[in-house]
N, C-alpha and C positions, 0 to 999 in steps of 0.2 A: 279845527279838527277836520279831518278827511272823512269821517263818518258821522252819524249823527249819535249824540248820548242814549245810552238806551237803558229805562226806569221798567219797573215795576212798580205797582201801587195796591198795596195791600189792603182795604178798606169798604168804607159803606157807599151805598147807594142808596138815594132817597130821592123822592118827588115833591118838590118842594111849593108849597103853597102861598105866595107873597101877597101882601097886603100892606098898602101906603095911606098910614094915619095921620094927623093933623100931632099928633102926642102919643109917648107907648103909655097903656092902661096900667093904672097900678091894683094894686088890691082891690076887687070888689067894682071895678070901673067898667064900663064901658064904651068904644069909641067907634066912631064910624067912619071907613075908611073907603078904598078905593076896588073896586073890581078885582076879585081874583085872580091872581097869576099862577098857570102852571109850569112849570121850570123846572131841567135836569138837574139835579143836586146830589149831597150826601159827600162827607167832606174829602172820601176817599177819590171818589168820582169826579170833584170837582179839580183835585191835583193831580189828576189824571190829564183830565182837557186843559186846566193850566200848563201843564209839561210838554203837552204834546204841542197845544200853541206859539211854544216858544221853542219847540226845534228838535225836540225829541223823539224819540224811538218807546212808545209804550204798553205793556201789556198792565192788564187791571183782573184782578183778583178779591172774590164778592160773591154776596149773594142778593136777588132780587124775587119775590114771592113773582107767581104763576099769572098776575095777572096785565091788564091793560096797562099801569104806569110798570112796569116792570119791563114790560116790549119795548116804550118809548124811553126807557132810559138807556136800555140795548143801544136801540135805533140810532139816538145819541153823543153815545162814545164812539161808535163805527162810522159816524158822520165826522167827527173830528180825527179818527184815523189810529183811535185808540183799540189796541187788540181784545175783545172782551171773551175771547174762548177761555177764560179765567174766571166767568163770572159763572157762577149755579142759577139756575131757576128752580126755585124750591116750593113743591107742588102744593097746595094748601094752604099759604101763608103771603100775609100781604106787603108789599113791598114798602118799604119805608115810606115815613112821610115825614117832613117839616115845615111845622105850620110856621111862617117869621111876616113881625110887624116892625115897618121902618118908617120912621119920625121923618119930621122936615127937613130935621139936621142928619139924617143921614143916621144915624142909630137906630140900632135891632136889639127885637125880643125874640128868640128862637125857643119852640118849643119842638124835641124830636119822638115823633112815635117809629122808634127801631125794625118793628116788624122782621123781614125776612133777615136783618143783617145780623139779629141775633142768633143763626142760624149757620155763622160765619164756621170753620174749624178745621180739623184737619183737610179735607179736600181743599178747601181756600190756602191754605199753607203751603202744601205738598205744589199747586197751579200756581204760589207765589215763587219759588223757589228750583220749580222749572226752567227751562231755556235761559240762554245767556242774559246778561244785565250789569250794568255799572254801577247804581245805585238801587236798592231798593227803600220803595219808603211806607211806614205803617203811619194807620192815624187809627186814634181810640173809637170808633164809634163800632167797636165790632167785640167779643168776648175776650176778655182778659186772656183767657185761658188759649186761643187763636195767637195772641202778638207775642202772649210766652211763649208759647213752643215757634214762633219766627224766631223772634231774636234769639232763642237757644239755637238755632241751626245757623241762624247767620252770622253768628259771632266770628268777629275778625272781617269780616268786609262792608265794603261802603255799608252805613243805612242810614236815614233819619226817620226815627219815631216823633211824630207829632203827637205827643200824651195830649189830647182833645176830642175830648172829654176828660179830664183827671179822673182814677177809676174812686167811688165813694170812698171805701175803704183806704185807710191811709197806709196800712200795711202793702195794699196790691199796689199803690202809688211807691210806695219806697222799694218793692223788690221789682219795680219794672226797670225804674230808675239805675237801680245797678247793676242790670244785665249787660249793662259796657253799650250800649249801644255808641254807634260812631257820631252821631246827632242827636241831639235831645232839640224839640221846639214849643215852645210853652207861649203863652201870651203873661201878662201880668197875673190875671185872676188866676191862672192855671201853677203860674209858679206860686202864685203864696199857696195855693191847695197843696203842693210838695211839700212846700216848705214851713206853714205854720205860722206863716207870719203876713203880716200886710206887704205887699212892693206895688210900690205907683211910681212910675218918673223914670225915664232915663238912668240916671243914678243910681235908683234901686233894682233898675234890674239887669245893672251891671255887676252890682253885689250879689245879687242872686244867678246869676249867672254862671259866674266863678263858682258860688255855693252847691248848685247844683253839678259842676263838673268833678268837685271833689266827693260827688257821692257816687260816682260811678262814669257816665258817657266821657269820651274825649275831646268830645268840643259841644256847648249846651247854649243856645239863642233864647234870650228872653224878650217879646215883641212888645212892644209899646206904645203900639197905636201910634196917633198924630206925635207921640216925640221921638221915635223912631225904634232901632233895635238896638239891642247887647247884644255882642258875640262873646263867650271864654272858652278859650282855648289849652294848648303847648304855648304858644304864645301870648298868654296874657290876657284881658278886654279889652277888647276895642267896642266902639259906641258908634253909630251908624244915626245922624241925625234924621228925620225923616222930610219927606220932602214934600215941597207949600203945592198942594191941589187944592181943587173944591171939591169936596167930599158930598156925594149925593148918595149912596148908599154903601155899607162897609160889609154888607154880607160877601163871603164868599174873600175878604181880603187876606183875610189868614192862609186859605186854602191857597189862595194864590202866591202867596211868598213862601209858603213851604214847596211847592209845584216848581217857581223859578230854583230856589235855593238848591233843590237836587239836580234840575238837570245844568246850572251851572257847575257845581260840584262834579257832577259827572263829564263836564268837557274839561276839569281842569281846571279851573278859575281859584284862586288860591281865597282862601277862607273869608278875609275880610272882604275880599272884593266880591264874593260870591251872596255875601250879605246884604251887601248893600245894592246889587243887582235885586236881588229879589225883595228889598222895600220899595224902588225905584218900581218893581212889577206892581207891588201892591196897589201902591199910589196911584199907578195906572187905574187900578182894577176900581176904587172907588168912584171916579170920577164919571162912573156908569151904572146905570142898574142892573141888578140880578144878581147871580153869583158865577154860574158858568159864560150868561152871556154878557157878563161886563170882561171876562177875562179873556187879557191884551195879550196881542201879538208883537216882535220887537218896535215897530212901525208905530204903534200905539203906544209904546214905552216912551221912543224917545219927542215924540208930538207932545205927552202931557209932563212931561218933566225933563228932559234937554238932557235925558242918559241913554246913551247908547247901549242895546242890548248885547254882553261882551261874548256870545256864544255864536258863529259862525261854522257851518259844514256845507257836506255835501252828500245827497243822500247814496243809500246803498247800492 
């Protein structure tokens, strides 16, 4: 490209609270863990600095309550060179927060208190939907009723909706699903929440993948953790193996493959291959702690897994 891909990212912002335990607690447990960590998060925020990290052009559209984490997550994205004249600060209301506890093996417990992003709505919409863009991308941590009226306005051009969060209701999950969106990105747990049924493996969510294209988006990824992705398309599935890292924390990997996966998509990169860039990103991103500050630059793609990041420009 002679320019750089230029995203929009429609979503939440959160302050994120980490904590490194020996085991995640189950019912009624309690465990003792390591020093609190404060950290830019919130999953729309994080595909925000994913995107931009790897070559993009982006503005982010949100909301963050009045207060102290609300400035530093500002501070944040304008540090990484993300546009946030799209974000609200909303006067009285505190700005997200996510409490996540991650095991030795690198597995999380994420608990989200939403705060100001449930405050998300038309002004978030109308700032997404603003100035030029290639791609835009929605993620659920923000009012149903916000990604409805998106993807009512952006019907017919690029988007990926990352349903992530599935919304409770299985009705608002099936009429989000077939608002045509150009991308659907679900993880396993997220697609059987669509779909009603169990998917684990490779395999299953390659079937579900397809399943889910037939209910509406035109092309729909089912992620798969350490076995890698589904893509179904116009062309078919294809299976994106996933690639051998050491996994030390997996927060923030999601966020990072949807992040790659746009703005490959946005310089061009034909569907499969733009796939499997962005698990190639993911892979990256565990191989680090946090969730914003493990996510990798191309430099860092091709160091922990020997793939070349395929999106090259030149800025404006």
């Amino acid at each position: 490209m002679t320019t750089r891909p230029r995203l929009t990212v429609l979503g939440s912002l959160n302050m994120d609270i980490s904590v490194t335990v020996p085991r995640l607690p189950g019912p009624g447990a309690t465990v003792v863990g390591s020093a609190a960590r404060f950290t830019p998060g919130g999953k729309g925020a994080n595909q925000a600095v994913a995107a931009a990290r790897l070559g993009a052009e982006v503005r982010m559209a949100g909301c963050v309550g009045d207060d102290d984490f609300g400035g530093r997550l500002l501070a944040a994205l304008r540090a990484e060179t993300v546009n946030a004249d799209g974000v609200r600060v909303v006067a009285g209301v505190p700005t997200g927060l996510a409490m996540i506890a991650v095991d030795d093996a690198g597995e999380n417990l994420i608990t989200v208190a939403p705060g100001a992003n449930h405050e998300a709505g038309p002004p978030e919409v109308a700032a997404a939907m603003a100035g030029p863009r290639d791609v835009l991308v929605i993620s659920a941590e923000i009012p149903v009723p916000a990604i409805t009226a998106a993807l009512a306005q952006v019907r017919g051009q690029p988007c990926v909706l990352n349903l992530a969060p599935v919304p409770k209701a299985p009705e608002q999950a099936a009429a989000l699903t077939s608002k045509d969106p150009d991308w659907l990105v679900v993880n396993e747990s997220e697609a059987a929440a669509v779909l009603g049924r169990p998917v684990s493996g490779l395999a299953a969510a390659g079937r579900a993948a397809a399943e889910l294209v037939a209910a509406g988006p035109r092309h729909a990824v089912v992620t798969a953790g350490a076995h890698g992705a589904a893509l179904a398309g116009p062309d078919g599935v294809h299976t994106v193996e996933a690639f051998e890292v050491t996994a030390v924390d997996t927060v923030g990997a999601g966020d990072t493959f949807v992040g790659a996966l746009a703005v490959a998509l946005a310089a061009g990169v034909p569907a499969p291959q733009a796939v499997r860039a962005a698990a190639a990103a993911a892979a990256a991103a565990v191989t680090r702690r946090g969730a914003q500050t493990a996510m990798p630059r191309p430099a860092d793609i091709l160091a922990a897994t020997g793939a070349p990041w395929p999106v090259a420009y030149y800025h404006r």
